[in-house]
Biopython code that builds the backbone (N, CA, C, O; Angstrom):
import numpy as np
from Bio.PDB.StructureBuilder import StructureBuilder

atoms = [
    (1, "UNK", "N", (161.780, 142.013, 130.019)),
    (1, "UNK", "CA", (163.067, 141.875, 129.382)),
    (1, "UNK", "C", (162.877, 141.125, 128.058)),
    (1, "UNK", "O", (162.155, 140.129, 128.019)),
    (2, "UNK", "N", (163.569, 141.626, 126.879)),
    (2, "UNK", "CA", (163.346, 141.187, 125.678)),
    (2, "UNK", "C", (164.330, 140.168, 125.590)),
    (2, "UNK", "O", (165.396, 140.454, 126.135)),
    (3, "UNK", "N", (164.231, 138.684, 124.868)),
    (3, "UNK", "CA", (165.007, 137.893, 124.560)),
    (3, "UNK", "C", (165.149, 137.598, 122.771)),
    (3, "UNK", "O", (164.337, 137.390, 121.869)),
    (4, "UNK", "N", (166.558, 137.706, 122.859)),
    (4, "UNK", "CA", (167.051, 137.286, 121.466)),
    (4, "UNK", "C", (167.295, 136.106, 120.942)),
    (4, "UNK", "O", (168.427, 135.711, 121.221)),
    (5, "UNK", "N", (166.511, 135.195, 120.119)),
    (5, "UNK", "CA", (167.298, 133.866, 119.479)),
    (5, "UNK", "C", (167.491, 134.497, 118.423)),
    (5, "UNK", "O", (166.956, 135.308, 117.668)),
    (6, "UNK", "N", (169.004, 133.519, 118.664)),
    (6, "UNK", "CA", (170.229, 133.325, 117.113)),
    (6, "UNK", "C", (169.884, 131.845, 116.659)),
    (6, "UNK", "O", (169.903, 130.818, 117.337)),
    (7, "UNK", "N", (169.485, 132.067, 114.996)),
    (7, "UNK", "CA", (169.965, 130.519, 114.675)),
    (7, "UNK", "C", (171.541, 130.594, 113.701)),
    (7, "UNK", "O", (172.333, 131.506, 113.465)),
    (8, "UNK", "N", (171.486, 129.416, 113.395)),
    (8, "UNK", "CA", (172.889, 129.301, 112.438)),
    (8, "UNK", "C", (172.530, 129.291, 110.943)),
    (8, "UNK", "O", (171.886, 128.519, 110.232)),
    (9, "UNK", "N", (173.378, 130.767, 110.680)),
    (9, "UNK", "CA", (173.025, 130.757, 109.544)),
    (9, "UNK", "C", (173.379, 129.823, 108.140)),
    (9, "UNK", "O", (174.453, 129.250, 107.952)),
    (10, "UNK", "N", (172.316, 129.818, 107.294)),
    (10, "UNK", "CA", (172.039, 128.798, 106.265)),
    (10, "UNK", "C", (172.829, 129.817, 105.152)),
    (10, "UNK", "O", (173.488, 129.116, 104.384)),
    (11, "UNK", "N", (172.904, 130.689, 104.964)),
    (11, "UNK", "CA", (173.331, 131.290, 103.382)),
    (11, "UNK", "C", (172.051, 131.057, 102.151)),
    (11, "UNK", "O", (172.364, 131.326, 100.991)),
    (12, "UNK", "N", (170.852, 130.635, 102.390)),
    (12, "UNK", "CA", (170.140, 130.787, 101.639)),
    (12, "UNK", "C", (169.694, 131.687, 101.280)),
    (12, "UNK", "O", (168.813, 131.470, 100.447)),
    (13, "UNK", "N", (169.908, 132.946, 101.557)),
    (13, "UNK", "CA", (169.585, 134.312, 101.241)),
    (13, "UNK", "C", (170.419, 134.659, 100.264)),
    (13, "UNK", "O", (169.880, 135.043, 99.226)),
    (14, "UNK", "N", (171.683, 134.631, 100.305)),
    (14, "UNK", "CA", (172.979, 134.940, 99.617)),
    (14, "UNK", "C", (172.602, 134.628, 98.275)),
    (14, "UNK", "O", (172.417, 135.346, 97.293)),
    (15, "UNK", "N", (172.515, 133.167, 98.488)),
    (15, "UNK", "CA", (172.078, 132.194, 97.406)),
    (15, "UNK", "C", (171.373, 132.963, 96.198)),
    (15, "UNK", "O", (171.898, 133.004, 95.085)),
    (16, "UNK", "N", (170.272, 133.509, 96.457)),
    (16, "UNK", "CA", (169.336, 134.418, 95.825)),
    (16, "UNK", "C", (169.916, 136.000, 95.159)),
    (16, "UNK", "O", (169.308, 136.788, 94.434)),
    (17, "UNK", "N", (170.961, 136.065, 95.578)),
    (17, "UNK", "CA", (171.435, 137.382, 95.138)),
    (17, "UNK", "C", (172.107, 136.504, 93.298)),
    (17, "UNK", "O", (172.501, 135.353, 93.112)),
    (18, "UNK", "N", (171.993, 137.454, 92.482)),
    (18, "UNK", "CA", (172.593, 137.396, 91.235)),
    (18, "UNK", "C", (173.848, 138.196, 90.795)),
    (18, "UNK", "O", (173.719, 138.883, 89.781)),
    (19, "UNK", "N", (175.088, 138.193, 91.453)),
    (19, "UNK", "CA", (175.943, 139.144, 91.328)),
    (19, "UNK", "C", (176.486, 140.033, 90.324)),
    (19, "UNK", "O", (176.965, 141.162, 90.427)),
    (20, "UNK", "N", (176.239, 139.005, 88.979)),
    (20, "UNK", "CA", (176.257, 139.288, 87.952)),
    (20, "UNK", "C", (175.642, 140.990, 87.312)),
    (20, "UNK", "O", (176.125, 142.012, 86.825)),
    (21, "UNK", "N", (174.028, 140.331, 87.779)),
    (21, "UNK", "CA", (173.544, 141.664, 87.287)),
    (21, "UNK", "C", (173.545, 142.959, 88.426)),
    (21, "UNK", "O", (173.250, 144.136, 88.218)),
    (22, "UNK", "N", (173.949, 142.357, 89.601)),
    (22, "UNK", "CA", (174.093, 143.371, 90.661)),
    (22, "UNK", "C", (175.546, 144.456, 90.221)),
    (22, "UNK", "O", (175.775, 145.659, 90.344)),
    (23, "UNK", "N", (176.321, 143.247, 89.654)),
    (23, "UNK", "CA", (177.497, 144.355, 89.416)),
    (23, "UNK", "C", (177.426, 145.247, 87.779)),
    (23, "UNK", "O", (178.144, 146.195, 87.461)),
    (24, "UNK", "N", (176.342, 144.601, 86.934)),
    (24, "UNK", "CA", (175.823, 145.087, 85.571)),
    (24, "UNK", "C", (175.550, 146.679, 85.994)),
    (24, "UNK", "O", (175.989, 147.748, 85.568)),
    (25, "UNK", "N", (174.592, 146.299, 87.060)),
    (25, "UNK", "CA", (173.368, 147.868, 87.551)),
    (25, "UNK", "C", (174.483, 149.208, 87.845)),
    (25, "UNK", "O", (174.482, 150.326, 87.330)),
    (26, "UNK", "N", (175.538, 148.535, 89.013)),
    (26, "UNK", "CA", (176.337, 149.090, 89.609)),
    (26, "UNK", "C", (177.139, 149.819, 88.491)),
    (26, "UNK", "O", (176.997, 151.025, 88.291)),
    (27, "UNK", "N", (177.920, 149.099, 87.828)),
    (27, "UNK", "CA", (179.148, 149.778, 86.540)),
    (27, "UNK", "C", (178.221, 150.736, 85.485)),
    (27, "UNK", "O", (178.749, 151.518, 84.696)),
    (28, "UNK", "N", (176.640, 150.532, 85.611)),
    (28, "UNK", "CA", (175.514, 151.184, 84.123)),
    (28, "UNK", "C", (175.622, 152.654, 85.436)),
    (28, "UNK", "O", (175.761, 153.836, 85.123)),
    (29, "UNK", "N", (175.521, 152.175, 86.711)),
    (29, "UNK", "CA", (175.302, 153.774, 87.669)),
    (29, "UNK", "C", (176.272, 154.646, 87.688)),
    (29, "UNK", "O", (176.254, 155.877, 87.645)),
    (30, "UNK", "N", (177.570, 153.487, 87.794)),
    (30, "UNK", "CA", (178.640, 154.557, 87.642)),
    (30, "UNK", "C", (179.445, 155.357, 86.697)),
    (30, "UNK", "O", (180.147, 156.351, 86.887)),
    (31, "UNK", "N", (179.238, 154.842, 85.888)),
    (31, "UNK", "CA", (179.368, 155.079, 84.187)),
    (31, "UNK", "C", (178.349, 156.312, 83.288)),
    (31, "UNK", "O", (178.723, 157.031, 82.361)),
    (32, "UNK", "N", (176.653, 156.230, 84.081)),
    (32, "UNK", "CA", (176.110, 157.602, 83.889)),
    (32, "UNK", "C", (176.874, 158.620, 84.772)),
    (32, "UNK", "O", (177.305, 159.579, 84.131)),
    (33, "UNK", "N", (177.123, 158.628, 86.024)),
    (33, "UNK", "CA", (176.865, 159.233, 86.942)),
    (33, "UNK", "C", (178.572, 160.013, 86.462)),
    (33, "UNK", "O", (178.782, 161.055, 87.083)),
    (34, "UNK", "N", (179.460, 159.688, 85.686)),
    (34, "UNK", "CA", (181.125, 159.913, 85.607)),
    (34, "UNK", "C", (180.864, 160.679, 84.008)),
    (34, "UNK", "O", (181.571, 161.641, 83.706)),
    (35, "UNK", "N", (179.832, 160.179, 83.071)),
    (35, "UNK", "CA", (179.643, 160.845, 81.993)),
    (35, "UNK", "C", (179.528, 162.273, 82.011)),
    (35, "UNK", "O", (178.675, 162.919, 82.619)),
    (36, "UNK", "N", (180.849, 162.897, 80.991)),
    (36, "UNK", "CA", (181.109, 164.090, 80.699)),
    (36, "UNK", "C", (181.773, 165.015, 82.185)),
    (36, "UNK", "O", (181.708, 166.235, 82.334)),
    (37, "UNK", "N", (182.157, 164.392, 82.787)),
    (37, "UNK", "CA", (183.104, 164.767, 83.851)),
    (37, "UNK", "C", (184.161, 164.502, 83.911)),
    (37, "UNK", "O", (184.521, 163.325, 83.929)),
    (38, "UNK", "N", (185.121, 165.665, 83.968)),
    (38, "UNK", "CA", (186.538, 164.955, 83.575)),
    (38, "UNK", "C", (187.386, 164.767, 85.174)),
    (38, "UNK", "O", (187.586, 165.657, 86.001)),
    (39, "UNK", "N", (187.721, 163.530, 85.245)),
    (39, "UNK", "CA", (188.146, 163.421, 86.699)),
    (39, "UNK", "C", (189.163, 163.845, 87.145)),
    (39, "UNK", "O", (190.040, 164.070, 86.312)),
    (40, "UNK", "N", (189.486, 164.134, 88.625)),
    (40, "UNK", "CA", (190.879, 164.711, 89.346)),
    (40, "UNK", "C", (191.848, 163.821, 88.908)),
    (40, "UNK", "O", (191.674, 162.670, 88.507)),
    (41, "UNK", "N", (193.082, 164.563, 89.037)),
    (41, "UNK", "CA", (194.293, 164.030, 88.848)),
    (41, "UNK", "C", (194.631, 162.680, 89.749)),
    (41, "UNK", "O", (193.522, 162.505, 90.253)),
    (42, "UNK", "N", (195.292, 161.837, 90.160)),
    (42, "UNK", "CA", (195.523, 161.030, 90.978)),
    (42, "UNK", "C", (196.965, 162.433, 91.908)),
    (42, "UNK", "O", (197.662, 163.426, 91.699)),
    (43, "UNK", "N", (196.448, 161.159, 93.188)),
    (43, "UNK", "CA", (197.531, 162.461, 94.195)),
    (43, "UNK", "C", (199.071, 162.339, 93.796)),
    (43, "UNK", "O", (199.965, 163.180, 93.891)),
    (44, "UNK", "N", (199.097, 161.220, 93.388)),
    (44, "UNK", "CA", (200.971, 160.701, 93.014)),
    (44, "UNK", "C", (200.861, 161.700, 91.546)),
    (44, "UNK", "O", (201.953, 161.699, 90.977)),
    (45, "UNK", "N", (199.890, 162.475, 90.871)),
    (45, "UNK", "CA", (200.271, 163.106, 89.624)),
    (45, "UNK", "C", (200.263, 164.625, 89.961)),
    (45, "UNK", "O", (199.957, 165.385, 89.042)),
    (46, "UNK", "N", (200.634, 165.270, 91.457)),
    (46, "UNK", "CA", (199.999, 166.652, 91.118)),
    (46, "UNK", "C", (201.409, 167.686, 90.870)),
    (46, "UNK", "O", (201.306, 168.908, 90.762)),
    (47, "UNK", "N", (202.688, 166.960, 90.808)),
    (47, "UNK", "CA", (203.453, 167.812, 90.334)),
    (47, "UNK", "C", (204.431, 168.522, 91.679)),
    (47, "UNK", "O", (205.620, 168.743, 91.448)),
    (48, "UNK", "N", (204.056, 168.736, 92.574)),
    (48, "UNK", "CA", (204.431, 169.415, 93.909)),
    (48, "UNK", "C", (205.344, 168.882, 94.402)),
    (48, "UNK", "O", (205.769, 169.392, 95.438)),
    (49, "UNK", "N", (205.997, 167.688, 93.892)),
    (49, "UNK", "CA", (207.185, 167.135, 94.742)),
    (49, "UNK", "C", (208.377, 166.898, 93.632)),
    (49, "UNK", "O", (208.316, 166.445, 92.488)),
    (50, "UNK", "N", (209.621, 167.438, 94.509)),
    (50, "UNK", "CA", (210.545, 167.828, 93.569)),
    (50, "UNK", "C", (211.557, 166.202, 92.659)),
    (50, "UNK", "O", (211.886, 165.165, 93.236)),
    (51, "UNK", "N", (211.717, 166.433, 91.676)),
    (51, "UNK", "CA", (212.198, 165.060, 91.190)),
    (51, "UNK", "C", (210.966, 164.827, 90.311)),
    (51, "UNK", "O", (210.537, 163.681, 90.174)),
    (52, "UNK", "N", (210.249, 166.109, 89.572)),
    (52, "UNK", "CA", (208.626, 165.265, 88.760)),
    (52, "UNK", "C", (209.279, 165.307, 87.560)),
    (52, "UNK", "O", (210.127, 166.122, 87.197)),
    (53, "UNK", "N", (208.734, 164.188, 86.854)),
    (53, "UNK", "CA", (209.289, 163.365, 85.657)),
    (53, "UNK", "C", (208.621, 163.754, 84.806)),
    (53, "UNK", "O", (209.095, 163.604, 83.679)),
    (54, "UNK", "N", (207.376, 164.356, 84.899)),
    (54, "UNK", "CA", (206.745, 164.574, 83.693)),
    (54, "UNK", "C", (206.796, 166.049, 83.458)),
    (54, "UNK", "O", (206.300, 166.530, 82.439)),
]
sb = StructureBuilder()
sb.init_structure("model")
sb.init_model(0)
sb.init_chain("A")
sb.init_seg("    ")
for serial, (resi, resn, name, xyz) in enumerate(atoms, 1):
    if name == "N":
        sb.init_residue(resn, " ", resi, " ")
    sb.init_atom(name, np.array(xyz, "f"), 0.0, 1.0, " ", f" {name:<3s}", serial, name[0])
structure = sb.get_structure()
């Protein structure tokens, strides 16, 4: 039978993360990845419900 110890975690791992550039990488990925694609409408804009304003 396999036994599990838990300790209490410290957050020193966390610590080490740089969020900054984690969220830099993230917005540079999503920003290629959306280039020259023109995106869907939002669902509140598709026109199909009666009373449309635009």
């Amino acid at each position: 039978m396999r036994f599990t110890n838990y300790s209490k975690y410290t957050g020193h791992l966390a610590d080490a993360l740089n969020l900054q550039s984690l969220l830099d990488q993230l917005s540079d990925f999503l920003l290629q990845r959306l280039r020259g694609r023109a995106l869907p409408a939002p669902y509140w804009a598709s026109g199909d419900e009666e009373g449309d304003f635009a």
